[in-house]
C-alpha positions in Angstrom: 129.5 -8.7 -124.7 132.1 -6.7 -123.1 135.8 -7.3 -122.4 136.4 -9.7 -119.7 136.9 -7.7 -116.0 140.5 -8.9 -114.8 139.8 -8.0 -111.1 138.0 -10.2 -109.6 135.5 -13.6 -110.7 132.1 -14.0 -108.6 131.3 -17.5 -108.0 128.1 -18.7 -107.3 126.8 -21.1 -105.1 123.8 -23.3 -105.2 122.4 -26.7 -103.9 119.6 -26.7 -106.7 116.2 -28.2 -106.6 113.5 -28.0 -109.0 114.2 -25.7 -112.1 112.2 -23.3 -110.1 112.8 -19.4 -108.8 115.9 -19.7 -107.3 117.5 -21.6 -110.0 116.0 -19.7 -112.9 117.1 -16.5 -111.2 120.8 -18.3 -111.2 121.0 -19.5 -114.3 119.7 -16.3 -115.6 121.8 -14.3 -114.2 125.4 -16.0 -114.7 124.9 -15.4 -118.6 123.9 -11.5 -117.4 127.2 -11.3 -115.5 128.8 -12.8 -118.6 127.4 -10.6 -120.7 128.2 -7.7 -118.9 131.9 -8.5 -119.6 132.7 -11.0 -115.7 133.5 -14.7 -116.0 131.7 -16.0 -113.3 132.4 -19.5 -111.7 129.1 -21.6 -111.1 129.5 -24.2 -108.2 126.7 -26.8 -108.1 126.1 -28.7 -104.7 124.7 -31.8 -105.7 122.6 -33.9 -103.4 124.0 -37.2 -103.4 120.4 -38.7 -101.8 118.7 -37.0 -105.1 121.7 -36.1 -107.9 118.8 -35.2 -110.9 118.4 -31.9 -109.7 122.3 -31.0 -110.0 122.2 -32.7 -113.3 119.1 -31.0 -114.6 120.5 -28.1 -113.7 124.5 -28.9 -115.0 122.2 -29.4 -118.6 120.9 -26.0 -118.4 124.0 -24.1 -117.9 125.0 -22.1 -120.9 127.8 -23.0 -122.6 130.1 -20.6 -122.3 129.8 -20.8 -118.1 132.5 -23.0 -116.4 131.2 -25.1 -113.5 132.2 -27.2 -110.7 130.5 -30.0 -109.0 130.6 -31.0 -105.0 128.8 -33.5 -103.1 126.5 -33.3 -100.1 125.4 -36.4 -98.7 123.1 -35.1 -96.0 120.9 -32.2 -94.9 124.0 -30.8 -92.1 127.1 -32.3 -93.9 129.8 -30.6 -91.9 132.0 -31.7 -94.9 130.6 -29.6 -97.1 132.7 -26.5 -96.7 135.8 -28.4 -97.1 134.5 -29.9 -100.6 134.0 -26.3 -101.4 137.0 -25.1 -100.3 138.9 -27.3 -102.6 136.7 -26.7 -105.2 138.1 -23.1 -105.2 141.7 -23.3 -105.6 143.7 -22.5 -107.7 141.9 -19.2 -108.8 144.0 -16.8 -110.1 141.6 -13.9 -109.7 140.2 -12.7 -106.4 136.9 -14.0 -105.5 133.5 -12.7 -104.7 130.9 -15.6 -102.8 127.4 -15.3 -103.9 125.3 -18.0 -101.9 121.7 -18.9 -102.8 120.1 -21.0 -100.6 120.8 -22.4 -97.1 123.8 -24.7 -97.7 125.7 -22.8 -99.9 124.7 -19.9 -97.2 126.5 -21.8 -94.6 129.5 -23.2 -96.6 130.5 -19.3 -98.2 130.3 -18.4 -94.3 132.4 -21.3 -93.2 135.4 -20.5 -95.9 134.9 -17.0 -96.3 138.0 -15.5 -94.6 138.6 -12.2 -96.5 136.6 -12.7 -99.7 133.1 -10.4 -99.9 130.5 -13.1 -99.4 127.1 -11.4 -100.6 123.9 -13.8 -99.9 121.0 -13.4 -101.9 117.5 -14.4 -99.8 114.6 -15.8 -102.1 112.1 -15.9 -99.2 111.3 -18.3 -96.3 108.6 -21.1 -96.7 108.6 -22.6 -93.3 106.2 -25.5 -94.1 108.3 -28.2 -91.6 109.5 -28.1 -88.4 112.9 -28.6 -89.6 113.0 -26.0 -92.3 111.8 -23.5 -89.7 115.2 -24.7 -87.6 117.2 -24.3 -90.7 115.7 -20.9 -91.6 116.5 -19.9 -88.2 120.2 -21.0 -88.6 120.0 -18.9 -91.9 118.8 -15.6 -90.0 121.8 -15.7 -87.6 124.6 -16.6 -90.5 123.1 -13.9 -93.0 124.4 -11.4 -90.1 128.2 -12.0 -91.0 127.5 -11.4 -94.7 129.3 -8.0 -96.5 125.6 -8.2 -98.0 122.2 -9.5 -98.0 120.2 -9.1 -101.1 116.4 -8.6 -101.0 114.9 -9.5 -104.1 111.8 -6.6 -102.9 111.4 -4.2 -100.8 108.7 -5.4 -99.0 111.1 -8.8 -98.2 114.4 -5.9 -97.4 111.9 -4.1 -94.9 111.1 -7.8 -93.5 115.0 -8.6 -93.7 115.4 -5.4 -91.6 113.4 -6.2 -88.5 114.7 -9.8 -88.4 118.2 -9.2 -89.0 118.4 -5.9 -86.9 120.9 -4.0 -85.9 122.2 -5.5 -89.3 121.3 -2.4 -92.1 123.6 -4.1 -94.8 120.8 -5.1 -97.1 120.2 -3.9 -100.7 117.2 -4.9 -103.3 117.9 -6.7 -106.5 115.0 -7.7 -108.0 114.6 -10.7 -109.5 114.9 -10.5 -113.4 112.6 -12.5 -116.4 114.0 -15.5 -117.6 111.9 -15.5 -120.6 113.4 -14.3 -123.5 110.1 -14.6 -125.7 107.7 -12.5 -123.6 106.9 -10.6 -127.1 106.2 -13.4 -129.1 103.8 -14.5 -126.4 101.9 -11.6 -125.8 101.9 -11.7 -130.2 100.2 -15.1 -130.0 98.0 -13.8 -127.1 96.5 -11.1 -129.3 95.6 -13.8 -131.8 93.8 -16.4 -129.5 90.3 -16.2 -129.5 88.4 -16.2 -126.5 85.8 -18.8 -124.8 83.6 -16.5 -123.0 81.8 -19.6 -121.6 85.4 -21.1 -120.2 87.7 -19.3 -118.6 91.2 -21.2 -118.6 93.7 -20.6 -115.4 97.2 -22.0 -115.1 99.4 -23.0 -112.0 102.5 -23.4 -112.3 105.1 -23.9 -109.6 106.0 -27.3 -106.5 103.0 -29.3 -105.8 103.6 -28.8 -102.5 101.6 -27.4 -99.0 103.3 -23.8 -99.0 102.0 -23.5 -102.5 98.2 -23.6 -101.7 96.7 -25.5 -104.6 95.2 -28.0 -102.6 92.9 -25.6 -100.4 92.3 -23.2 -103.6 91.1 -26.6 -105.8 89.0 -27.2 -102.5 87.2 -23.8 -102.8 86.7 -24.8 -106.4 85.2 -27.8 -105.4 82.6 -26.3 -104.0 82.0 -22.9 -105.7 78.8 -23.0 -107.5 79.6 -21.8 -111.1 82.9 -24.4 -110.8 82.1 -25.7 -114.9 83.1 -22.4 -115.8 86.5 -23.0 -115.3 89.3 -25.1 -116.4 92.6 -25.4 -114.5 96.0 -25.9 -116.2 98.7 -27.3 -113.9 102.4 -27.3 -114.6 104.4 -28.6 -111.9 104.8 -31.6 -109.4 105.8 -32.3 -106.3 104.5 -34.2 -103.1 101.0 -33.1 -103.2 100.2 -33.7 -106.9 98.6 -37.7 -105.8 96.6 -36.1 -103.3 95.3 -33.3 -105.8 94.3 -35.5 -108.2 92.8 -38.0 -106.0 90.6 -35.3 -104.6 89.7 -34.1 -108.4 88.6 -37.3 -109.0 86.4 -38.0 -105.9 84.9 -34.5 -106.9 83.8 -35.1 -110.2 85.5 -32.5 -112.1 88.4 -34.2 -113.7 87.7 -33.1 -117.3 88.6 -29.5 -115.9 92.2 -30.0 -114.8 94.9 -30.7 -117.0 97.9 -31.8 -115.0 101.2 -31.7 -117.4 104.4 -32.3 -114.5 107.5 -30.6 -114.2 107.7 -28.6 -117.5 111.3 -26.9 -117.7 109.9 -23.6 -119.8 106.5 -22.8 -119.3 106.3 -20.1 -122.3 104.9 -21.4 -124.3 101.5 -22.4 -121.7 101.1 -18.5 -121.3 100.1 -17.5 -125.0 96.0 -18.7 -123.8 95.5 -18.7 -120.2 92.9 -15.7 -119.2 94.6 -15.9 -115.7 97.6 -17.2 -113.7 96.4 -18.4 -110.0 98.9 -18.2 -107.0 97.4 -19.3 -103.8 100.6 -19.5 -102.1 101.0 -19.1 -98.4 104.5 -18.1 -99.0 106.1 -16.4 -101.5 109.4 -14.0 -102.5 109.1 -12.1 -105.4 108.1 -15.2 -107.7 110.0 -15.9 -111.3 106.3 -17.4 -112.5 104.8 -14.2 -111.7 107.1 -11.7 -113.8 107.0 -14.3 -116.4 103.1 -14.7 -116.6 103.1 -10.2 -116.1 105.1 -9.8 -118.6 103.7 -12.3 -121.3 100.0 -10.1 -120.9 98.8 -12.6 -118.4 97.1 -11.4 -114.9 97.1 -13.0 -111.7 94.9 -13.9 -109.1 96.4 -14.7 -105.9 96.9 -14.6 -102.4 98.5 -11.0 -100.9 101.7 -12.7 -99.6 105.5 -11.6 -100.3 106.1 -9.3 -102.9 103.1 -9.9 -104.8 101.6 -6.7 -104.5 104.6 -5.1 -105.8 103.5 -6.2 -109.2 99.7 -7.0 -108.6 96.8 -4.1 -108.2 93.5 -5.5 -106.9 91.2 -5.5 -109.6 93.5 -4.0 -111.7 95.9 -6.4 -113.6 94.8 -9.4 -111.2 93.0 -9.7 -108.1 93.9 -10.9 -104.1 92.0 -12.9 -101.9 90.6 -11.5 -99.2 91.2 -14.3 -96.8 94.1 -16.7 -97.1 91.6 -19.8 -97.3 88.9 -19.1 -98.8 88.8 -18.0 -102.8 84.9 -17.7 -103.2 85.2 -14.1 -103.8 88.3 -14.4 -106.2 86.3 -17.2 -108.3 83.5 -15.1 -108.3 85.0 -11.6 -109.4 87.3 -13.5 -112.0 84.0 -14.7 -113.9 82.7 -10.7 -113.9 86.1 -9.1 -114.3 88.5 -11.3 -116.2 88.4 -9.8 -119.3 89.5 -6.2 -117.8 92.2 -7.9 -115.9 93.8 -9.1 -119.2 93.2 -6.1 -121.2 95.2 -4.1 -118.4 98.1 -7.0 -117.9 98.4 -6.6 -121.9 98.9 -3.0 -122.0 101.4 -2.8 -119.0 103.0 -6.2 -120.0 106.2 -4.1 -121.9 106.9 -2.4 -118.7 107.5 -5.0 -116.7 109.8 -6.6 -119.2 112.1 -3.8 -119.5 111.8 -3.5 -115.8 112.9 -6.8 -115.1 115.4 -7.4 -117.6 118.2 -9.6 -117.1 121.0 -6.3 -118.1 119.1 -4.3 -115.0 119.9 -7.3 -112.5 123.4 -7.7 -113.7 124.4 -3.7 -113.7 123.2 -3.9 -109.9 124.4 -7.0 -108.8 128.2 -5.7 -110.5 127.0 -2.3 -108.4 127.3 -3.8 -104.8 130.2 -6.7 -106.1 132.3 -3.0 -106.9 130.9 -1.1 -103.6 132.7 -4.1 -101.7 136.1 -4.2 -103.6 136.2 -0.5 -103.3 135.9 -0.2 -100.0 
């Protein structure tokens, strides 16, 4: 690690849900900053109407990263900036705002004064009325920000026509949270291979914008369907409807449903495939993590996906957003190609995305700002 910067202390700020993107991408980088000789501040905003996500994430912090907790009681508490406010004094070093997410968006904006506030966008997923409205609130306040990070270009180029004349916007890409990609793709080289089953995994929300629900109803009816068994890691408020439909279609030996798991690692050393049939997406944590453990993807061409993904290359899109027939059927002809390509280019992508590159460019824009 290197010597300890006495300039100025980035704090980060984060109401967190499920140990997901967003959060991973946090978590991850704070020890990166660390690491690259900062002493970041993490400040948690804990939602009072459902606190285990601030304490699952509290637990996950590392050790040598101080934290602060404030409370938000509801989804527009006005209060909010105040709490944080307070939360923040005392510093003796000059302070950088790093917001992820919409409240902590709104409360950097609310305090912000003369501090840099940099806002890093994960991606919109629009799948209520009222996330649309807060989305929308987002768009405007990003606009006051001394930066807006993309974490692709394809989302900076988005970021560009929706925040214009606004041209303050940079990429970071997200980095790998994994720190045992090369043990994984090890123990992938060692599994033998079912030719007569070919095993996919999903991990991520059970929820609409995620899209496992229509692709397990293309499976339903797809007419080599035995051929396949489906690994799902994650829950959320589709996951009684999913498997109530699994049931009803008889194929309930071929899905293995195993919740929220916290590190999926070690699910990626036999999958043949990772499936993403999101609506929706950024530039996905679960995607650089399966990539870089050897595993392809098969998914839907939304976000940054096709940043990472080449059509029958190391995965394979959809062709329409709805229907996977032709996905299901090329993955039985093609899998095995897929693979031996996501193998060979697995290395780059983990030096690519590694958690040093993120924190040299993140410091990169912090400095920019102070120097200016």
């Amino acid at each position: 690690m290197k010597s300890k910067t006495n300039s100025y202390r980035p704090v980060m700020v984060l109401a967190p849900g499920v140990l997901a993107g967003a959060e991973k991408v946090v978590l991850t980088g704070l020890m990166a900053l660390y690491e690259e000789g900062l002493n970041p501040l993490m400040v948690i905003i804990r939602e009072t109407r459902s606190p285990k996500f601030a304490e699952d994430f509290q637990n996950a912090l590392p050790p040598q990263i101080e934290s602060v907790t404030i409370d938000s009681t509801k989804a527009l508490d006005l209060k909010l900036p105040y709490r944080l406010k307070a939360a923040l004094q005392g510093q003796k070093l000059p302070i950088i705002l790093h917001s992820h997410g919409f409240k902590a968006l709104i409360s950097c904006y609310m305090i912000k004064k003369d501090r840099p506030h940099f806002h890093t966008h994960h991606g919109n997923t629009a799948h209520t009325l009222k996330v649309r409205i807060y989305e929308k609130i987002a768009m405007m306040t990003m606009k006051n920000c001394d930066a807006v990070i993309a974490v692709s270009e394809k989302m900076k180029d988005e970021l560009s026509r929706a925040l214009s004349p606004y041209n303050r916007i940079s990429v970071v890409e997200n980095m790998l949270s994994l720190s045992n990609a090369k043990k994984i793709r090890e123990q992938r080289l060692l599994q033998k291979s079912d030719l007569s089953v070919v095993k996919l995994i999903f991990v991520g929300r059970l929820s609409p914008e995620k899209g496992l629900l229509s692709f397990l109803k293309n499976w339903a009816i797809f007419s080599d369907k035995a051929r396949f068994h489906l690994t799902v890691l994650g829950d959320g408020p589709e996951r009684i409807e999913a498997e109530k439909f699994i049931a009803e279609n008889g194929f309930t030996s071929q899905v293995t449903f195993h919740g929220f798991v916290k590190d999926p690692s070690n699910y990626f050393a036999s999958p043949d495939a990772l499936i993403m049939p999101s609506l929706r997406e950024g530039l996905p944590m679960t995607l650089i993590e399966a990539l870089a453990s050897g595993v392809p993807v098969i998914a839907n061409n939304v976000g940054a996906i096709s940043s990472m993904v080449t059509h029958n290359h190391n995965g394979f899109f959809s062709t329409d957003i709805e229907n996977w027939d032709d996905v299901l059927k090329a993955t039985l002809s093609h899998y095995q190609s897929w693979k031996n390509t996501a193998m060979t280019e697995a290395p780059g992508i983990e030096e690519r995305f590694s958690s040093k590159k993120w924190a040299e460019k993140t410091i990169a824009l912090y400095q920019s700002k102070i120097n200016s």
